[in-house]
mmCIF file of the N, C-alpha and C atoms, coordinates in Angstrom:
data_MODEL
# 
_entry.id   MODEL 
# 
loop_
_atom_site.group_PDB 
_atom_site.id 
_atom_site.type_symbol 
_atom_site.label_atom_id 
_atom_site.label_alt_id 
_atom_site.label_comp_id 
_atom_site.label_asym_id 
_atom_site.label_entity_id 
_atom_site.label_seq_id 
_atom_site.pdbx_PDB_ins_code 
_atom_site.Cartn_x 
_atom_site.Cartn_y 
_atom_site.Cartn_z 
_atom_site.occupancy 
_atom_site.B_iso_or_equiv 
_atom_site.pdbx_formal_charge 
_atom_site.auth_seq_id 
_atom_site.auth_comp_id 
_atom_site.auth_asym_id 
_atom_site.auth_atom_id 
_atom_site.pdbx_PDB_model_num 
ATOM 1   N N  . UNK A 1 1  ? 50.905 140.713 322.423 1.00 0.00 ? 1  UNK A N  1 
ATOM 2   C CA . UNK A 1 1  ? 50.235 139.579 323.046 1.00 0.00 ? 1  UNK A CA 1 
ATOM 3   C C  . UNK A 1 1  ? 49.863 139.893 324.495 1.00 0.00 ? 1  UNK A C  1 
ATOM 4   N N  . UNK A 1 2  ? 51.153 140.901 325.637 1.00 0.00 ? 2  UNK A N  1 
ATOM 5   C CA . UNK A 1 2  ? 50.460 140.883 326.380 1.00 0.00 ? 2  UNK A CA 1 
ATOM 6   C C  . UNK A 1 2  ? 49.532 141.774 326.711 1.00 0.00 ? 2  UNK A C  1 
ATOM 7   N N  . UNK A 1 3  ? 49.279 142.287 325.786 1.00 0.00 ? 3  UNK A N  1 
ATOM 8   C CA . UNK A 1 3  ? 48.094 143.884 325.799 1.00 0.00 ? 3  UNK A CA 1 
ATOM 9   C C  . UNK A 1 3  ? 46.414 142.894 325.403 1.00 0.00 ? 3  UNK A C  1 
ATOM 10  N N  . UNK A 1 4  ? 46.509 141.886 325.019 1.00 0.00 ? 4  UNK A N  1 
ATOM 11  C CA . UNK A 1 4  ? 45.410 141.323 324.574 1.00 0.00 ? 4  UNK A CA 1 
ATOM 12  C C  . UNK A 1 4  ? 45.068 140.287 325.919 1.00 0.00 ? 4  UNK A C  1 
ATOM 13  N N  . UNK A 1 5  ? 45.762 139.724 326.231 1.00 0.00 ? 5  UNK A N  1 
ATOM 14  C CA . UNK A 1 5  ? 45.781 138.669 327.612 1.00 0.00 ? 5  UNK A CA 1 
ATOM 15  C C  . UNK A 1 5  ? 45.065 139.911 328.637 1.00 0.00 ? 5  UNK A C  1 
ATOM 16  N N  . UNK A 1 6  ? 45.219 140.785 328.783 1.00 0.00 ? 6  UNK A N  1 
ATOM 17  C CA . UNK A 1 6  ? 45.041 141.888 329.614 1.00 0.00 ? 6  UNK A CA 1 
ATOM 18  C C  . UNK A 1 6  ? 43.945 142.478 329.167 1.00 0.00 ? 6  UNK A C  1 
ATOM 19  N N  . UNK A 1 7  ? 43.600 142.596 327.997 1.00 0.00 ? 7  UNK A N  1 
ATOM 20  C CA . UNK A 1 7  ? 42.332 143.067 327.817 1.00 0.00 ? 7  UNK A CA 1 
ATOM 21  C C  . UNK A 1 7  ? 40.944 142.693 327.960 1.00 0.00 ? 7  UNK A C  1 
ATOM 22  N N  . UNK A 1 8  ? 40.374 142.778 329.140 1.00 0.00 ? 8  UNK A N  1 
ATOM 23  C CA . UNK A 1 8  ? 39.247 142.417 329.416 1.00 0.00 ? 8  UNK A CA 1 
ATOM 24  C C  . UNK A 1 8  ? 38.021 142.127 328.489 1.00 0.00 ? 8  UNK A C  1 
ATOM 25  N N  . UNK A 1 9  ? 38.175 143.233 327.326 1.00 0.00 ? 9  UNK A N  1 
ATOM 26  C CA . UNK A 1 9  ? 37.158 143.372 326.696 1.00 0.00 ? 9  UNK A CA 1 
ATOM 27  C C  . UNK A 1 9  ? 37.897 142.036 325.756 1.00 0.00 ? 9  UNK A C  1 
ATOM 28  N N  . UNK A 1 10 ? 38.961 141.472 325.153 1.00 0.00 ? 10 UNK A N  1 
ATOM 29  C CA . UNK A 1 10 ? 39.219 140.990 324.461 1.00 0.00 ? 10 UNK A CA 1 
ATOM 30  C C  . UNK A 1 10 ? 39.183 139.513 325.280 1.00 0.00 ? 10 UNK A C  1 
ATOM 31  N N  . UNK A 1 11 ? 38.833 139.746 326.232 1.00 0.00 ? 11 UNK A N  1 
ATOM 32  C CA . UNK A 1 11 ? 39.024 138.109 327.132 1.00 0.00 ? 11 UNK A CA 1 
ATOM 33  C C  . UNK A 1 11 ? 37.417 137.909 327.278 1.00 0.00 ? 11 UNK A C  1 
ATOM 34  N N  . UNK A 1 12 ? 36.915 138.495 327.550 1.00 0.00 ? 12 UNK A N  1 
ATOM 35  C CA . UNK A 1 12 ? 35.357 138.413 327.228 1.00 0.00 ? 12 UNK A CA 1 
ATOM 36  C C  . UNK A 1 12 ? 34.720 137.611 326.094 1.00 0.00 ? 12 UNK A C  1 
ATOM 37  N N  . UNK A 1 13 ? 35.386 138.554 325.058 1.00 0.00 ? 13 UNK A N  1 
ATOM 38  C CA . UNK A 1 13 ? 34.687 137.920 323.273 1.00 0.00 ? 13 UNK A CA 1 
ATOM 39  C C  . UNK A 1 13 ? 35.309 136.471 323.467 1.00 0.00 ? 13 UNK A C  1 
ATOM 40  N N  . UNK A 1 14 ? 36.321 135.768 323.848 1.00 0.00 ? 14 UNK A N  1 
ATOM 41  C CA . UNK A 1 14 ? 36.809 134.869 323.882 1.00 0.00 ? 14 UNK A CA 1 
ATOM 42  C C  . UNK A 1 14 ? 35.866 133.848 324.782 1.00 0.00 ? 14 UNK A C  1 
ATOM 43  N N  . UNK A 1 15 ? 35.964 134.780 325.897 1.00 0.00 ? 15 UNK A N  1 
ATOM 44  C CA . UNK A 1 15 ? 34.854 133.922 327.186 1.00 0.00 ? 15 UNK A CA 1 
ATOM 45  C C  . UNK A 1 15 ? 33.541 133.500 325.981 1.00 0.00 ? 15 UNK A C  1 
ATOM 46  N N  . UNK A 1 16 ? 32.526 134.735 325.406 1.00 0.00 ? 16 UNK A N  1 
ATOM 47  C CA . UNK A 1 16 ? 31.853 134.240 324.662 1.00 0.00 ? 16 UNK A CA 1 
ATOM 48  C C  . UNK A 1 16 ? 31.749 133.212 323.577 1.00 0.00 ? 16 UNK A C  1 
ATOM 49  N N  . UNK A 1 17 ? 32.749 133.013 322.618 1.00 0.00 ? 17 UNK A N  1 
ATOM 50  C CA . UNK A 1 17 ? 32.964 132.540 321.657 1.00 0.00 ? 17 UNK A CA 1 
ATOM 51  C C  . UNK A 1 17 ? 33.652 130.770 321.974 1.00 0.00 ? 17 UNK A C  1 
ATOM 52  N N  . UNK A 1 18 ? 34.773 130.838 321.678 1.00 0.00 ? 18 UNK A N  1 
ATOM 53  C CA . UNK A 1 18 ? 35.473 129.785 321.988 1.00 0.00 ? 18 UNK A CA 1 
ATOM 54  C C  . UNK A 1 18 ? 35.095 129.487 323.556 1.00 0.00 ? 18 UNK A C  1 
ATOM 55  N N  . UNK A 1 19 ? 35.219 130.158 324.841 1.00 0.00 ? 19 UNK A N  1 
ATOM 56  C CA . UNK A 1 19 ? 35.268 129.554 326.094 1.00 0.00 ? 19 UNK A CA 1 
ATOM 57  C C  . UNK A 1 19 ? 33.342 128.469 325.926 1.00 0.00 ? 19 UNK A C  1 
ATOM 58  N N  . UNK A 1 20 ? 32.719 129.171 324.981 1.00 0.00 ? 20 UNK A N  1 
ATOM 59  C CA . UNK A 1 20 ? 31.407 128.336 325.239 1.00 0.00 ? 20 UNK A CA 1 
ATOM 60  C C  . UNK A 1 20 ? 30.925 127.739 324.108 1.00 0.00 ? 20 UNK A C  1 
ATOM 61  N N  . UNK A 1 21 ? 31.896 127.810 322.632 1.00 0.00 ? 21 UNK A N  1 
ATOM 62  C CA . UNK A 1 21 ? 31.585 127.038 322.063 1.00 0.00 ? 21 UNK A CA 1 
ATOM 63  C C  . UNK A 1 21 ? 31.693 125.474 321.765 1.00 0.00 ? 21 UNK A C  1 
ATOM 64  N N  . UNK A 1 22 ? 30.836 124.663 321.292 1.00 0.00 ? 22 UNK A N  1 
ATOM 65  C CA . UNK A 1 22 ? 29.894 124.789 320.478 1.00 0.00 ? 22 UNK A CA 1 
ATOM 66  C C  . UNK A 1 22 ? 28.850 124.917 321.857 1.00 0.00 ? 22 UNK A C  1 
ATOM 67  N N  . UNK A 1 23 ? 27.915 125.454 321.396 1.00 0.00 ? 23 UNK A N  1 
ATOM 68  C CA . UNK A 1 23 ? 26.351 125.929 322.016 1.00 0.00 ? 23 UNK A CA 1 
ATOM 69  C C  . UNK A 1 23 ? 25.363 125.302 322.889 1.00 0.00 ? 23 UNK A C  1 
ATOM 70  N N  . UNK A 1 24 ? 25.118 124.240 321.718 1.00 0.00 ? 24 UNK A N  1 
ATOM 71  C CA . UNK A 1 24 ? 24.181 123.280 322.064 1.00 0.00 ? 24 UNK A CA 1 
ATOM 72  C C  . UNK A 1 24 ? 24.720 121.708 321.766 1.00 0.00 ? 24 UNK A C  1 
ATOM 73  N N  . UNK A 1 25 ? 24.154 121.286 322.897 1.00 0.00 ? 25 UNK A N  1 
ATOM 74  C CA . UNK A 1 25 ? 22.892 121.367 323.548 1.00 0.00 ? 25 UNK A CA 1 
ATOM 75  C C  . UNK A 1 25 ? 23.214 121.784 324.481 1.00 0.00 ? 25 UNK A C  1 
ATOM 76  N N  . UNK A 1 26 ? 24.378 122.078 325.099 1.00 0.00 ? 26 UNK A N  1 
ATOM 77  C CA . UNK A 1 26 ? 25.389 122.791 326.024 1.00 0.00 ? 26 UNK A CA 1 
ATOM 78  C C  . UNK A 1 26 ? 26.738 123.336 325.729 1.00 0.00 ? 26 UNK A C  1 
ATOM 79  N N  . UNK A 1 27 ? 26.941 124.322 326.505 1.00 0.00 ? 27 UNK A N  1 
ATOM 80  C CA . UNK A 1 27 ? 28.404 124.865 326.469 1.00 0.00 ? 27 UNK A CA 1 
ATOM 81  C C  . UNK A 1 27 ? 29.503 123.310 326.512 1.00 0.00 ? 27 UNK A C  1 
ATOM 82  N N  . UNK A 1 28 ? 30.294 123.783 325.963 1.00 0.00 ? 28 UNK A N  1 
ATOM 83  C CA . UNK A 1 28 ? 31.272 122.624 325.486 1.00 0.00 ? 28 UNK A CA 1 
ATOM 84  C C  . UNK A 1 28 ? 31.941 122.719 327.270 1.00 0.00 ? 28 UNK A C  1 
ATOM 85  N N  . UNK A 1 29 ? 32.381 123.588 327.376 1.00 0.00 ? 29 UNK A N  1 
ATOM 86  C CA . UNK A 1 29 ? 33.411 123.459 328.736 1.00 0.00 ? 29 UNK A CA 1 
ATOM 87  C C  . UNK A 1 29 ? 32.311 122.822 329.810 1.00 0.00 ? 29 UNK A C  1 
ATOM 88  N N  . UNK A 1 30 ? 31.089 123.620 329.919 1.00 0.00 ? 30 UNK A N  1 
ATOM 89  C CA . UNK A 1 30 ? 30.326 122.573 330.660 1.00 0.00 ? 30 UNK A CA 1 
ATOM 90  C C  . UNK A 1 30 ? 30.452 121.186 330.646 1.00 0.00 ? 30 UNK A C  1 
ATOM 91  N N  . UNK A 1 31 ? 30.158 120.881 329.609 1.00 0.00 ? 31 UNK A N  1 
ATOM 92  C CA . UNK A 1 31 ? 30.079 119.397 329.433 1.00 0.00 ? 31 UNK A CA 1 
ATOM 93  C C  . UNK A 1 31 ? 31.460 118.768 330.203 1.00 0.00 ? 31 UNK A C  1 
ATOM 94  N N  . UNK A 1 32 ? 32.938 119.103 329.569 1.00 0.00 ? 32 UNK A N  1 
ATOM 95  C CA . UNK A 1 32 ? 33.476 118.902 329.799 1.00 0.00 ? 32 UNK A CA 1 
ATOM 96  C C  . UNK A 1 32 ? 34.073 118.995 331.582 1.00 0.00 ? 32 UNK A C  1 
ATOM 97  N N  . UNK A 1 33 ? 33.884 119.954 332.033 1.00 0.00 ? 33 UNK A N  1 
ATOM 98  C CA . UNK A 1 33 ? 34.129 119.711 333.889 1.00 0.00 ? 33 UNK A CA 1 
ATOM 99  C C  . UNK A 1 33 ? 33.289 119.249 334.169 1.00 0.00 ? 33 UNK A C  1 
ATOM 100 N N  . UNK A 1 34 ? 31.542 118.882 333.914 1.00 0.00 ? 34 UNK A N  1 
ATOM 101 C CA . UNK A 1 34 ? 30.735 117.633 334.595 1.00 0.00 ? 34 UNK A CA 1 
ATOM 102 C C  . UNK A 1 34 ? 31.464 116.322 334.403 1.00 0.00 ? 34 UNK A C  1 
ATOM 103 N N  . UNK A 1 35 ? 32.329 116.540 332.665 1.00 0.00 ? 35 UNK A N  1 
ATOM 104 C CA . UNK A 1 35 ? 33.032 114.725 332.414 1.00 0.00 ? 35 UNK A CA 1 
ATOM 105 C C  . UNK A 1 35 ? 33.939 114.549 333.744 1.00 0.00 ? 35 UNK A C  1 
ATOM 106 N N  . UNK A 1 36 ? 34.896 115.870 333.754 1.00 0.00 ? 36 UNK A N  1 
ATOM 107 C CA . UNK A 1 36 ? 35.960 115.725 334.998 1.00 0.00 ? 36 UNK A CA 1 
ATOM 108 C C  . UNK A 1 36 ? 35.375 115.992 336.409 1.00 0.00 ? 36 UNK A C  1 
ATOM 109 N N  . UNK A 1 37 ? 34.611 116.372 336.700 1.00 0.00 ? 37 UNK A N  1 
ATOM 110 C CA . UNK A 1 37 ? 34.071 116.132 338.035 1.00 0.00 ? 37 UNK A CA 1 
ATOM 111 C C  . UNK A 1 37 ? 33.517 114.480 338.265 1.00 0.00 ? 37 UNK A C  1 
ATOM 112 N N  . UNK A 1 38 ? 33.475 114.080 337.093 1.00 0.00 ? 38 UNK A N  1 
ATOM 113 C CA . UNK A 1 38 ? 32.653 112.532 337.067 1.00 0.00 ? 38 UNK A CA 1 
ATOM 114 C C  . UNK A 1 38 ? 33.783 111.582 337.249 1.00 0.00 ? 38 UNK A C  1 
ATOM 115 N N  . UNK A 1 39 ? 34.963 112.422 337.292 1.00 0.00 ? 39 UNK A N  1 
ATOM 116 C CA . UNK A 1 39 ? 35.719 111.264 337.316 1.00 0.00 ? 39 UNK A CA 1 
ATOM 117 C C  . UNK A 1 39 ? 36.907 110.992 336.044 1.00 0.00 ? 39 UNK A C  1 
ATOM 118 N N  . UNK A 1 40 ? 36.236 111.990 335.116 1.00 0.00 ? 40 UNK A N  1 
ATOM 119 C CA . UNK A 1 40 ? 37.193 111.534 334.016 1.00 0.00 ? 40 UNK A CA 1 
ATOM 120 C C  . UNK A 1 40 ? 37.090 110.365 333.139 1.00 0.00 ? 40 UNK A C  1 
ATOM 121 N N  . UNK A 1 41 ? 36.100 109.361 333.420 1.00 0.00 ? 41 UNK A N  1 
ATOM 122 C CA . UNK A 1 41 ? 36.512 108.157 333.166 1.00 0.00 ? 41 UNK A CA 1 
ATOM 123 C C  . UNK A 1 41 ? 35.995 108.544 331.416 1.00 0.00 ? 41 UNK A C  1 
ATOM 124 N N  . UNK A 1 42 ? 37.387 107.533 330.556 1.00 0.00 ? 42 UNK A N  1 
ATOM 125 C CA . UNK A 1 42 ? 37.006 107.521 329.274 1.00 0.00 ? 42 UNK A CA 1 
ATOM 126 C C  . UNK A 1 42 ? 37.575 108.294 328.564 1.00 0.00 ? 42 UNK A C  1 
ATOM 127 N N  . UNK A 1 43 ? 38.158 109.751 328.936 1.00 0.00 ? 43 UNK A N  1 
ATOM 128 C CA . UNK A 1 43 ? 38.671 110.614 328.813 1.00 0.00 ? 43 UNK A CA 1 
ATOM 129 C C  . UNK A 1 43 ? 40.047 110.152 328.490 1.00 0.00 ? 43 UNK A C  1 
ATOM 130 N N  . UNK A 1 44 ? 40.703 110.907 326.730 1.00 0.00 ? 44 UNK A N  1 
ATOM 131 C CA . UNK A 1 44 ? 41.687 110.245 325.895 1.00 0.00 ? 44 UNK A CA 1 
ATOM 132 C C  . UNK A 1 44 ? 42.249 112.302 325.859 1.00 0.00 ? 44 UNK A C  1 
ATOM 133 N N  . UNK A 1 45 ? 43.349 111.817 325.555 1.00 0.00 ? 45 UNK A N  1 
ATOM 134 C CA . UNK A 1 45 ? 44.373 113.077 325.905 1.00 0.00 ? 45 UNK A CA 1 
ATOM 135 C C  . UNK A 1 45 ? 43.915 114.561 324.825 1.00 0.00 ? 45 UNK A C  1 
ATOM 136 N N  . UNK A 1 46 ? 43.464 114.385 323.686 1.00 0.00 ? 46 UNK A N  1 
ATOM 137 C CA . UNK A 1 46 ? 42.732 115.193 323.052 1.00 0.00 ? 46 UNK A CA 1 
ATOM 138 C C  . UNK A 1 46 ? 41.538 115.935 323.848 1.00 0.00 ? 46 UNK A C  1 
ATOM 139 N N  . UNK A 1 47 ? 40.931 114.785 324.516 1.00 0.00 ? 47 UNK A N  1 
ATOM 140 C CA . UNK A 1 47 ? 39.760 115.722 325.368 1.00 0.00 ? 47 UNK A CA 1 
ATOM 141 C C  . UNK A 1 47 ? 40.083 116.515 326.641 1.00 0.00 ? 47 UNK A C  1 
ATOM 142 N N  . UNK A 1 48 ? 41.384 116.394 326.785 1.00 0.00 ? 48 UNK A N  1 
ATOM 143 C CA . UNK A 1 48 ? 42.137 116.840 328.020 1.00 0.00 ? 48 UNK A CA 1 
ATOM 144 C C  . UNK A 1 48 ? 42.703 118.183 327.358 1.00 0.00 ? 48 UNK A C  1 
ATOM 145 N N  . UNK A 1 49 ? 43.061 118.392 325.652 1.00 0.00 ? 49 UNK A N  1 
ATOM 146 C CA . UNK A 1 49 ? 43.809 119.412 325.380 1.00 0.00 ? 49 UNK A CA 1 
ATOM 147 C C  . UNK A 1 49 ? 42.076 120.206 325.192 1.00 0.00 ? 49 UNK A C  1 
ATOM 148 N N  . UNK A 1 50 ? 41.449 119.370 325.139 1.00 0.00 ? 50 UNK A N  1 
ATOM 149 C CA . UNK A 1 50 ? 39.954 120.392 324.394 1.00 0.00 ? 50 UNK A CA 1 
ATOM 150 C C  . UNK A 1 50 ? 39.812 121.135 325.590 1.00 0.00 ? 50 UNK A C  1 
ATOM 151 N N  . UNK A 1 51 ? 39.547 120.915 326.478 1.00 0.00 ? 51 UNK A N  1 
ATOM 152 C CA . UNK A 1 51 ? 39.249 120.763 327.677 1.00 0.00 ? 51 UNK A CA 1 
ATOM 153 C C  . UNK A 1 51 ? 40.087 122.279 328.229 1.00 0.00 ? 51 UNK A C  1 
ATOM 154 N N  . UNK A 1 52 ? 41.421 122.407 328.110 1.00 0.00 ? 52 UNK A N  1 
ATOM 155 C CA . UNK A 1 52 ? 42.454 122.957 327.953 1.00 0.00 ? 52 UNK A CA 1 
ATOM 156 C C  . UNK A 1 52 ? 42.103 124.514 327.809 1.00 0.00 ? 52 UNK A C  1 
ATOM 157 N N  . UNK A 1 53 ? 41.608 124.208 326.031 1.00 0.00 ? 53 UNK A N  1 
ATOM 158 C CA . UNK A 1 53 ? 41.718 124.749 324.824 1.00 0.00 ? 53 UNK A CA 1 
ATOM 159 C C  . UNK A 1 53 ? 40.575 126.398 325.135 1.00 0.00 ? 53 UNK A C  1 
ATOM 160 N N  . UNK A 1 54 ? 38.964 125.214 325.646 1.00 0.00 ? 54 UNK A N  1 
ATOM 161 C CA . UNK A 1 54 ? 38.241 125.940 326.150 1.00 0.00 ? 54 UNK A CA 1 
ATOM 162 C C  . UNK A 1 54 ? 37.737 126.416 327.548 1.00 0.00 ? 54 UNK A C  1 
ATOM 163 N N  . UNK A 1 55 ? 39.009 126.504 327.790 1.00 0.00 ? 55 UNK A N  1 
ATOM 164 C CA . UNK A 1 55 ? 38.739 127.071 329.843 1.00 0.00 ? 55 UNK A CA 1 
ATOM 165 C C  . UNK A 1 55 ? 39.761 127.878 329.719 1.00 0.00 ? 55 UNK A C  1 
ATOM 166 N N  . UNK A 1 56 ? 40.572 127.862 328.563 1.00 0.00 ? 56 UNK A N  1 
ATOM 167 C CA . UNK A 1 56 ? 41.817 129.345 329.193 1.00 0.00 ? 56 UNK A CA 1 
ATOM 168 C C  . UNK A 1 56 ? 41.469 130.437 329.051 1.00 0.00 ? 56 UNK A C  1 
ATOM 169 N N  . UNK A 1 57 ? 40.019 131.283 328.054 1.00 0.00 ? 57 UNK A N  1 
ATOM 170 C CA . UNK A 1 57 ? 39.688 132.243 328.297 1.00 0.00 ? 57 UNK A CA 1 
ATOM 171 C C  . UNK A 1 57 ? 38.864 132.484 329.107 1.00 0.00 ? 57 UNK A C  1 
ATOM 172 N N  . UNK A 1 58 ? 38.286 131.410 330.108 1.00 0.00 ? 58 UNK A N  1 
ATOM 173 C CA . UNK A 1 58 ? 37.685 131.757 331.402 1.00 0.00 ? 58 UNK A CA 1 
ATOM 174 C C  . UNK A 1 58 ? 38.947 131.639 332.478 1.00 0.00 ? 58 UNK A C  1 
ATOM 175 N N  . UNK A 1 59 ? 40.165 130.786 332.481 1.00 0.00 ? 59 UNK A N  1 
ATOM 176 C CA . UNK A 1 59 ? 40.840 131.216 333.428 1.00 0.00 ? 59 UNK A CA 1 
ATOM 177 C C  . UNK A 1 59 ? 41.672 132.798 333.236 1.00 0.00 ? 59 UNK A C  1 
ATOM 178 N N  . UNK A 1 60 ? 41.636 133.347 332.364 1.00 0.00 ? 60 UNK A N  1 
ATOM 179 C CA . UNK A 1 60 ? 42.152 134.885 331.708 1.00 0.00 ? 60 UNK A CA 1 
ATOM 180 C C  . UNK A 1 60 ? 41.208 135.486 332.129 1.00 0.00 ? 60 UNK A C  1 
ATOM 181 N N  . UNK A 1 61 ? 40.175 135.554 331.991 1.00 0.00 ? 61 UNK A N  1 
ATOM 182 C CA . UNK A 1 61 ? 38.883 136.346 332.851 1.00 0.00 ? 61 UNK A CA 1 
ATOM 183 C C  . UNK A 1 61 ? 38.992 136.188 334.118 1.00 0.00 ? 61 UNK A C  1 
ATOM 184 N N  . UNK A 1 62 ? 38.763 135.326 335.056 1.00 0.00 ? 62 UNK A N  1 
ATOM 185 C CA . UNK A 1 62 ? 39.170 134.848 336.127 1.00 0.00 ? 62 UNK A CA 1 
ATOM 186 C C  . UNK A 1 62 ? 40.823 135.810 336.547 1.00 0.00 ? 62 UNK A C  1 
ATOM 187 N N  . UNK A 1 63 ? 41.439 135.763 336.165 1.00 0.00 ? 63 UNK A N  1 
ATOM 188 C CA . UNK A 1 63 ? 42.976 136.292 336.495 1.00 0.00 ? 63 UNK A CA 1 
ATOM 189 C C  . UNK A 1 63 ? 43.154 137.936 336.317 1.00 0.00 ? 63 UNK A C  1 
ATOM 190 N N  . UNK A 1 64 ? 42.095 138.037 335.201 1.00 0.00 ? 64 UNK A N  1 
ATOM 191 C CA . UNK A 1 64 ? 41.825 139.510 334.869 1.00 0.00 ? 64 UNK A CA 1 
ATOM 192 C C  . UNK A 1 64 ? 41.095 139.871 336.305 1.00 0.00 ? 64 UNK A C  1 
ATOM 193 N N  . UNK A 1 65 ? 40.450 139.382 336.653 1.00 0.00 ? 65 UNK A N  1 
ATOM 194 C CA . UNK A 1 65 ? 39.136 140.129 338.080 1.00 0.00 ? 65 UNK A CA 1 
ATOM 195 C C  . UNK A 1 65 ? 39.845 139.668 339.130 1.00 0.00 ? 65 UNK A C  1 
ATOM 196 N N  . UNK A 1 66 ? 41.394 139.008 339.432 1.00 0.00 ? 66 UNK A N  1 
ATOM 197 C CA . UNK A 1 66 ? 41.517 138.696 340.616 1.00 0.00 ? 66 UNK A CA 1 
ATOM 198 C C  . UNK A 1 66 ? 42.723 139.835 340.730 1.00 0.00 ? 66 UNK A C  1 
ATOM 199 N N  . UNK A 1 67 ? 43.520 140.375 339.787 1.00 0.00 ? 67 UNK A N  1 
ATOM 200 C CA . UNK A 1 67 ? 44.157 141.810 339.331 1.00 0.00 ? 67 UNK A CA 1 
ATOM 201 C C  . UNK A 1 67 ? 43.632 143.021 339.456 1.00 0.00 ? 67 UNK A C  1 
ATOM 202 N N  . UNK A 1 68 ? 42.109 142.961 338.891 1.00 0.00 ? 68 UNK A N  1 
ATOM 203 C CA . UNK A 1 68 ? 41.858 143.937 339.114 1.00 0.00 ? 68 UNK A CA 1 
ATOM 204 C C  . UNK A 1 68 ? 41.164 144.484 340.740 1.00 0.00 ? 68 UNK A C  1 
ATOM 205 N N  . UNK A 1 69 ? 40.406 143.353 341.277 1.00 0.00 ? 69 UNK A N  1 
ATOM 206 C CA . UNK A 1 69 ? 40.313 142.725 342.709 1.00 0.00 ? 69 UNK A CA 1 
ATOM 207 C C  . UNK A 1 69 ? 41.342 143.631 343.864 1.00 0.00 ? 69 UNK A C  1 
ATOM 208 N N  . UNK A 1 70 ? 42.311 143.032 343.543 1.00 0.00 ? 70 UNK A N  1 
ATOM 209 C CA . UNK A 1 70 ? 43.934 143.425 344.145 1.00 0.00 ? 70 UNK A CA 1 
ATOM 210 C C  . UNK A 1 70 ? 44.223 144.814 343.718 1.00 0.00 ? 70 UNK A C  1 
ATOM 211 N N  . UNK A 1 71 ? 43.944 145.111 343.080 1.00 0.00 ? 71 UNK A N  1 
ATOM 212 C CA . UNK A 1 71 ? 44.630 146.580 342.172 1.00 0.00 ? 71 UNK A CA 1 
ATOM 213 C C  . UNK A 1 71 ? 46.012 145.982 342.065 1.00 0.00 ? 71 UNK A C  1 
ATOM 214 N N  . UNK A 1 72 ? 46.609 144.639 341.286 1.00 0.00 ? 72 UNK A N  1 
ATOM 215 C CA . UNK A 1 72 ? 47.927 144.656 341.297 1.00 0.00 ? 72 UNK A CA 1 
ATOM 216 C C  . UNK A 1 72 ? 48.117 145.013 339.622 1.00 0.00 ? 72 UNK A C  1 
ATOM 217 N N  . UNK A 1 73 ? 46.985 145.097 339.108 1.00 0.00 ? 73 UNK A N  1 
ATOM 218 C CA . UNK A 1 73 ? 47.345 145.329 337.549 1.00 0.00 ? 73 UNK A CA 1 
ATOM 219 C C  . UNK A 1 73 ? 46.939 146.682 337.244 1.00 0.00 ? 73 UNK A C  1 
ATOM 220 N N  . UNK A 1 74 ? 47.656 147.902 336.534 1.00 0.00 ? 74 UNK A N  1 
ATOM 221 C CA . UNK A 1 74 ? 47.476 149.157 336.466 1.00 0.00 ? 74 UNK A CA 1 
ATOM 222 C C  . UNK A 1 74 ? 46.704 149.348 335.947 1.00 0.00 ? 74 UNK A C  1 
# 
């Protein structure tokens, strides 16, 4: 598990796939931080795990480039 968290190339396909699915008419996570920049309002705890669900392989990308950034990851 942690050879895959670490793998860039494997945090990528993720970034692609799940971090932006479904597609249209927009990226899902989009949608979702315009809802939470708006305020949230309406927002029921499922859309909080969705929400969750599809931003952790952009925060793994994100964590991957701030490691590699640093050179703290070999």
């Amino acid at each position: 598990m942690k050879d895959l968290i670490n793998d860039y190339k494997v945090v990528i396909l993720a970034c692609l796939t799940l971090g932006l699915a479904p597609f249209a008419p927009e990226p899902h996570i989009w949608g979702k931080v315009k809802w939470l920049a708006g305020g949230g309002v309406g927002m029921k705890p499922l859309d909080y795990f969705d929400t969750v669900l599809h931003g952790l392989p952009w925060l793994l990308l994100i964590r991957i480039g701030i490691l590699k950034l640093f050179s703290i990851n070999k």
